[in-house]
C-alpha positions in Angstrom: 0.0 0.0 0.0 1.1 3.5 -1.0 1.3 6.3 2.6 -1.4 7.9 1.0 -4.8 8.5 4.0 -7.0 8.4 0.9 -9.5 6.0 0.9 -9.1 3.0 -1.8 -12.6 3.4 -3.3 -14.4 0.5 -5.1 -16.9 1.8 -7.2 -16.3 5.5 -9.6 -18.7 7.2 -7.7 -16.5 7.2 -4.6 -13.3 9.2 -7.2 -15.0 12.4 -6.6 -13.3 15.3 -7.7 -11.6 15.7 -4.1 -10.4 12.2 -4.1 -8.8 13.0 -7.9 -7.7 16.3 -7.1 -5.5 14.3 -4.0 -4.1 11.4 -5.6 -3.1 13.9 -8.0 -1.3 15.7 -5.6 0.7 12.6 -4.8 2.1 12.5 -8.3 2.9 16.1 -8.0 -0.4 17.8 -9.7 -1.6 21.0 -7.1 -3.9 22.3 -9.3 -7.6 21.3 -7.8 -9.8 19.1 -9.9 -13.3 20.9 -10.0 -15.5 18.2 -11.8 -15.5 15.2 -13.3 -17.4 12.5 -15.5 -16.4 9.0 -16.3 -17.5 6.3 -18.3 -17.1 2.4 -18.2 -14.2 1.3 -21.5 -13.2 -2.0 -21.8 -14.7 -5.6 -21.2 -12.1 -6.8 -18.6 -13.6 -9.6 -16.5 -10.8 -9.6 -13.6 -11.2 -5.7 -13.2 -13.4 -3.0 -14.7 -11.9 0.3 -16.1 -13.3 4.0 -16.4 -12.0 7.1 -18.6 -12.4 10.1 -17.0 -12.8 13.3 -17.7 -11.1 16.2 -15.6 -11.8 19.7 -15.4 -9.1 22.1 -12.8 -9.6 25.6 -10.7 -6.9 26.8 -13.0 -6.8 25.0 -16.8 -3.9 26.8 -17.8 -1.9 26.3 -14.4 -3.0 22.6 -14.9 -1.6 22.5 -18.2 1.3 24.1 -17.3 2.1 20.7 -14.4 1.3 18.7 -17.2 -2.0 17.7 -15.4 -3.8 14.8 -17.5 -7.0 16.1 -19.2 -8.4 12.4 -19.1 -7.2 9.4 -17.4 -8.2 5.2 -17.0 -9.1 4.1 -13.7 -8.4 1.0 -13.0 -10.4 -1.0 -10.1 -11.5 -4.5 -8.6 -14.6 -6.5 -10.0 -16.4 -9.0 -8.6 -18.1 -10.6 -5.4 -15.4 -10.9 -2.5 -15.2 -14.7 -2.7 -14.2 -14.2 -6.7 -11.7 -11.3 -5.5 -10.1 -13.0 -2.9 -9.3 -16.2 -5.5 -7.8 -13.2 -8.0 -6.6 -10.8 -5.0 -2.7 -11.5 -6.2 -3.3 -10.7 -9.2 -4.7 -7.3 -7.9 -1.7 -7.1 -6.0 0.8 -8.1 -8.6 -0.7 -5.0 -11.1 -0.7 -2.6 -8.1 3.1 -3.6 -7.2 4.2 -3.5 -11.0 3.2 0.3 -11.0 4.5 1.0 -7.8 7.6 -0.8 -7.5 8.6 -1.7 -10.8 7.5 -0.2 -13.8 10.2 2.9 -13.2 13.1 0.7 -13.6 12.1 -0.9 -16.8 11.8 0.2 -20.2 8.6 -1.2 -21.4 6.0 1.0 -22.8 3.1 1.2 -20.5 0.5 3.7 -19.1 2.2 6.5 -16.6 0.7 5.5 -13.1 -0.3 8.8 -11.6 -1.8 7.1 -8.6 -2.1 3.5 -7.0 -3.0 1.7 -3.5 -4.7 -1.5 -2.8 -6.2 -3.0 0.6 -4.0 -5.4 3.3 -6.3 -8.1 1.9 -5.9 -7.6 -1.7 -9.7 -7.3 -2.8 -9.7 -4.0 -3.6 -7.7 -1.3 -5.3 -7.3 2.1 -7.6 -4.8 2.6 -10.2 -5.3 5.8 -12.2 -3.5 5.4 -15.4 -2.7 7.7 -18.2 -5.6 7.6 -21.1 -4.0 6.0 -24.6 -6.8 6.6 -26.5 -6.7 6.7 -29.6 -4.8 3.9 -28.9 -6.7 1.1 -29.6 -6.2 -2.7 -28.2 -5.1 -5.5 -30.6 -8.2 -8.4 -31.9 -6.8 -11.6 -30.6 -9.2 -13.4 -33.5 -7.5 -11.1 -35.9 -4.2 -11.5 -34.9 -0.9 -9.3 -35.4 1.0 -8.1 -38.9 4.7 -8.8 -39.2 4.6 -5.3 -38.5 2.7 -5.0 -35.1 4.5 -7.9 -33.9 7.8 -6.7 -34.7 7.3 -3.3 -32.8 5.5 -5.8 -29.8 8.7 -7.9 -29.2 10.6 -5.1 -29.5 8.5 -3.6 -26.5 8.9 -7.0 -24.8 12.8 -6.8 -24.8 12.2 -3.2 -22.7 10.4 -5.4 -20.2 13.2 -8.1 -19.7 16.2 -6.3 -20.8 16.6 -3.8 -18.0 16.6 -6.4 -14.6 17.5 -9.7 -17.2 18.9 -11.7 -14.1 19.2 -9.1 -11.3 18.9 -11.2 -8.4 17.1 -8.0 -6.5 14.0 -9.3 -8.1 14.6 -12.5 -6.2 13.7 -10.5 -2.6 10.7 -9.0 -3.5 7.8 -10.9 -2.0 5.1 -10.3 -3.8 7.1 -11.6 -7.5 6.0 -15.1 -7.7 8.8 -17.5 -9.6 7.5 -21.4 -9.4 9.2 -23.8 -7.3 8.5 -28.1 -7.7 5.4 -28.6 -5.6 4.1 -25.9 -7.5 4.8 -26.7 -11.1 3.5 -30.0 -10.3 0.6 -28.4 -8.7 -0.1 -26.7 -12.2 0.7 -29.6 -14.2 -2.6 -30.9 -11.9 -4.4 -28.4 -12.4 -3.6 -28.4 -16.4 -4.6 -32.0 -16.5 -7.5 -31.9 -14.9 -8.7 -29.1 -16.7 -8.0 -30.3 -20.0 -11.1 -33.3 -20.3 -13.6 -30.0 -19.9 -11.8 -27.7 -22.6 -12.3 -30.9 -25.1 -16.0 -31.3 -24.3 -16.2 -27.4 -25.1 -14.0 -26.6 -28.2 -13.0 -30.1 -29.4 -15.1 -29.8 -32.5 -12.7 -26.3 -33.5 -9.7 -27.9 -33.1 -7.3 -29.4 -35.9 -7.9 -33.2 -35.6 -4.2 -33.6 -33.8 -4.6 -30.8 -31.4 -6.3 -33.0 -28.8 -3.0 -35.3 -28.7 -0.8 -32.3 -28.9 -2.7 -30.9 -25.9 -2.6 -34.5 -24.1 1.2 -34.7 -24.0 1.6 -30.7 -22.2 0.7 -31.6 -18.9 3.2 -34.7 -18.6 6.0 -32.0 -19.6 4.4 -28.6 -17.5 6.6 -29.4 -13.9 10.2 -29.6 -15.8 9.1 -26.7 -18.5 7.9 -24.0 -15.3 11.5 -25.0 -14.0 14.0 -25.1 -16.8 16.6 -22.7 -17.0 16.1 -20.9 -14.1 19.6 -18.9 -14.0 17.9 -17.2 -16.9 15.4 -15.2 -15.4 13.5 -11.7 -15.7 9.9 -9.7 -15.0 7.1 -11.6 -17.3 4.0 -10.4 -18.6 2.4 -14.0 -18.8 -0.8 -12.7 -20.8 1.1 -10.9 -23.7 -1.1 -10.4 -26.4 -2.7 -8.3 -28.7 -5.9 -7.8 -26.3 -3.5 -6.7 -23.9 -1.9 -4.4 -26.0 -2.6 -0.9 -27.3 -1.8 -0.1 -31.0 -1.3 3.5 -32.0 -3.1 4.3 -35.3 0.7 5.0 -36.6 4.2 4.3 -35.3 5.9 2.2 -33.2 4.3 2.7 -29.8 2.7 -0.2 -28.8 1.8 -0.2 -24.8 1.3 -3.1 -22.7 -1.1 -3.2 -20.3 -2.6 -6.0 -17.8 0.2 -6.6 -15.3 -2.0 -9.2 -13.0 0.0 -12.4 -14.7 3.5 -10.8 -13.6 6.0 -13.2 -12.6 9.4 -13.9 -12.6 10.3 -16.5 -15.1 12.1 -17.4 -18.4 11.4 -14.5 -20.8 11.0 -17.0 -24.2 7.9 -17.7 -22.4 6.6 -14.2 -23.4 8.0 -14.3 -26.3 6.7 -18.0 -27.9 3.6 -17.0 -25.8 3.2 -13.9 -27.8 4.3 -15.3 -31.7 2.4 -18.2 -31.0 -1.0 -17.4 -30.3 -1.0 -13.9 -32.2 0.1 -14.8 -35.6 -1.4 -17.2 -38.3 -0.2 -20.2 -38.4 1.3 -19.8 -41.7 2.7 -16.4 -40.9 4.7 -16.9 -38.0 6.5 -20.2 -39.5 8.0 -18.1 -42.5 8.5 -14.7 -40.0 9.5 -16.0 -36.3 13.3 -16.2 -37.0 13.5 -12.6 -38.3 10.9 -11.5 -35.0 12.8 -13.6 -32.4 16.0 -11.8 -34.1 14.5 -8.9 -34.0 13.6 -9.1 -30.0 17.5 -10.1 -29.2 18.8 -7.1 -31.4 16.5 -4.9 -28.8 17.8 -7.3 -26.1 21.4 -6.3 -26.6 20.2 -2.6 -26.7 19.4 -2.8 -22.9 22.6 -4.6 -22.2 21.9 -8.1 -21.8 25.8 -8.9 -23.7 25.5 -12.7 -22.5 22.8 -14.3 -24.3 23.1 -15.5 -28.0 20.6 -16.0 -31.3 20.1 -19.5 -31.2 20.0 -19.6 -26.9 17.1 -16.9 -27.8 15.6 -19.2 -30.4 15.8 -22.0 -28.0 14.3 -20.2 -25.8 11.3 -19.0 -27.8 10.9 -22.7 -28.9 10.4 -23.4 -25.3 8.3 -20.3 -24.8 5.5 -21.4 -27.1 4.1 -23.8 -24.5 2.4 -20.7 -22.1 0.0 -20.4 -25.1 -2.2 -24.2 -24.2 -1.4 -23.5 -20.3 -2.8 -19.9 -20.2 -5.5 -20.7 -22.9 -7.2 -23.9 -21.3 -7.2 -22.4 -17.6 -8.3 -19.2 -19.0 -10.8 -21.0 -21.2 -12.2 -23.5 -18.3 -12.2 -21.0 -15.4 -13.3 -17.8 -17.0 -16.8 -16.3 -15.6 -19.7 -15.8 -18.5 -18.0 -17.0 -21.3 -19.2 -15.8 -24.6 -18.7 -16.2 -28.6 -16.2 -13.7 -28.9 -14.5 -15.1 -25.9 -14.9 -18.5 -27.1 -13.1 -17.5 -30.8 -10.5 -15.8 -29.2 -9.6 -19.0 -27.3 -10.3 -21.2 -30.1 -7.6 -18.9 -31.9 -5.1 -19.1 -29.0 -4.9 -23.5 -28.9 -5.1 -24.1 -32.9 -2.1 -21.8 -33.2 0.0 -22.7 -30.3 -0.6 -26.1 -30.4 0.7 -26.0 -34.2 3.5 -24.0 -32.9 4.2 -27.1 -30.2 4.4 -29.4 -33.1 6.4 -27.0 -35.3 8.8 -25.9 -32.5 9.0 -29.5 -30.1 9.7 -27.5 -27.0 9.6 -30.4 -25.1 12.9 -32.0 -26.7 14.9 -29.2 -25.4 14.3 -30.2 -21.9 
């Protein structure tokens, strides 16, 4: 929790333009916000999100402390006994922004305020507005182009801290030890009879054997390599990305996956699920190459092309362990939910046979 005596709020209502006007102050903002409106953006199921709209005593002295006109804020969703199964993931985006997200040079929103509860089920982050940003169409995929400037974005993430054993001490930073990578392996297995039954019917007909071996594999995968280390998304993706209408500036957002772990899992995680199939076989040696180029750029100097291949081979297996939990646990699921998963396990389970992570073990 921040040292702030502001109340964290759980509903939009309770940001008032008192409440704005002193988390602002925290970042440094004195000019008073004098109204405010707000509107629901987004269809995030783990937290909802408002853009607001600001209005200050003094515009120009507002403008002047580069005062945000609008800004996303970020809060908790749910009953208390769904919040309190998600709560660390609450607490691992509210830590990012506080404790992290300064040292790193991933592109994400400026965090102008943030506090959570002792118990985790509820929270405030007030986040810069990206708009016109818009966020990726997992259905629809990435171009060569989008994906290029995302892994390039994903190198800022790992490059900064790749291997800084400082990460190691911080409490809150998950990194998976035996009884829980066999845990998950469980958890995988038993999950995978009820993702069948669901999307079965949408999958290539050697998925379901693909998807049948994972689980056997999940325990050594979740521990390989672990002097290789760094800050992971877990979810990156184009729905958790914001594309500018031009340039290079993609933004990540979503930080309640964060872990510590091997970063080709971002990386095959990412190529894997958010290219066609056919597209990312011809293009993933010039992306992965593209993401170690950026690598060396934030001084990681002891980490080669084909250890960075080998990693991204191994990488590509997040895509059936994020998607079938994801797909299995998720709260109302829907059609456009249901195609975006069904485009997440046809392509990373191709990229699983393509890639054989599993022989690199």
């Amino acid at each position: 929790m921040t040292d702030s005596p502001l109340t964290v709020c759980d509903s939009p209502e309770e940001l008032t333009p008192g409440w704005l006007s002193a988390a602002l102050a925290t970042a440094g903002i004195t000019t008073a916000v004098t109204a405010s409106r707000f509107e629901r953006v987004g269809t995030g199921q783990m937290g909802t999100s408002y853009r607001f709209w600001l209005e200050y005593a003094d515009p120009t002295a507002a403008a002047a402390e580069g005062a945000p006109a609008t800004l996303v804020a970020k809060m908790a969703a749910g009953d208390p006994a769904t919040r309190a199964v998600i709560g660390d993931g609450y607490r691992n985006e509210v830590s990012f922004y506080q404790e992290l997200a300064h040292t790193l040079a991933v592109r994400t929103p400026k965090c102008w305020y943030a506090d959570i509860t002792d118990d985790n089920t509820c929270f405030v982050l007030l986040l810069d507005d990206l708009a016109p940003a818009t966020p990726g169409d997992q259905v629809r995929g990435c171009s060569v182009e989008e994906a290029t400037h995302a892994v390039v974005n994903l190198a800022g993430l790992h490059g900064p801290r790749w291997r800084d054993e400082a990460l190691l001490e911080l409490p809150w930073l998950s990194r998976h030890e035996r009884e829980g990578a066999e845990f998950y392996a469980q958890v995988l297995a038993g999950a995978i009879p009820t993702f069948l039954e669901r999307f079965g019917d949408r999958m290539a007909p050697d998925d379901p054997a693909t998807l049948g071996e994972v689980p056997d594999h999940l325990a050594d995968w979740l521990l390989t390599r672990p002097e290789r280390f760094a800050v992971i998304h877990g979810d990156y993706r184009p729905d958790n990305l914001m594309f500018p209408a031009h340039g290079p500036g993609v933004s990540a957002v979503d930080w309640q996956t964060l872990a510590l772990g091997l970063p080709g899992r971002d990386v095959g995680y990412f190529l894997a699920t958010s290219l066609d199939v056919a597209v990312r076989r011809e293009h993933e040696r010039a992306l992965v190459g593209a993401y170690h180029e950026a690598l060396l750029a934030h001084g990681v100097d002891d980490f080669g092309p084909e250890e960075c291949f080998e990693d991204y081979r191994l990488g590509v297996v997040q895509g059936p362990l994020i998607t079938v939990l994801g797909a299995v646990y998720a709260t109302d699921p829907t059609d456009a939910s249901d195609a975006m998963f069904t485009a997440m396990i046809t392509r990373s389970l191709a990229a699983i046979r393509d890639l054989r992570p599993f022989e690199l073990l």
